[in-house]
Phi, psi and omega in degrees: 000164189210148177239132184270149170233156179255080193296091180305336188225122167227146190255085172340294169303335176268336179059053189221131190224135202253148166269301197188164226288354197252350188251124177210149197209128186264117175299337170247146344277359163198154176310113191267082175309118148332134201218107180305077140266188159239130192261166108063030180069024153208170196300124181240198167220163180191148185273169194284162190073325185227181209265004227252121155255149157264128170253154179289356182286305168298319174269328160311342197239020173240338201299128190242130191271084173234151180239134201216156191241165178216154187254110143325122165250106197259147177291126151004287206291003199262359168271000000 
């Protein structure tokens, strides 16, 4: 099954693209959710597993206001 989501903000150079500050999704190589923390007092993002972040301070200063659609692909059993 498959699902769209709708992304309001994308950062070209980072290939990161935002619904809102807590849902961020990195697009290349294939669409990734993001994991919302706070390092050292401030906000980052990071993919599940690993250790490497983004902070949003960084995905801020590329960020472009486009609305764009991305396709998911979600498990049968999760509808």
């Amino acid at each position: 099954m498959k699902q769209k989501l709708q992304l309001h903000y994308y950062n070209v150079k980072l290939q990161i693209g935002l619904v809102n500050l807590k849902t961020v999704y990195l697009l290349k190589p294939k669409p990734t959710l993001l994991l919302a923390e706070v390092y050292r007092g401030k906000l980052v993002y990071r993919a599940k597993g690993s250790s490497k972040r983004i902070s949003y301070d960084q995905i801020k200063k590329g960020l472009l206001k486009k609305v764009f659609w991305i396709v998911e692909e979600v498990p049968d059993w999760l509808q």
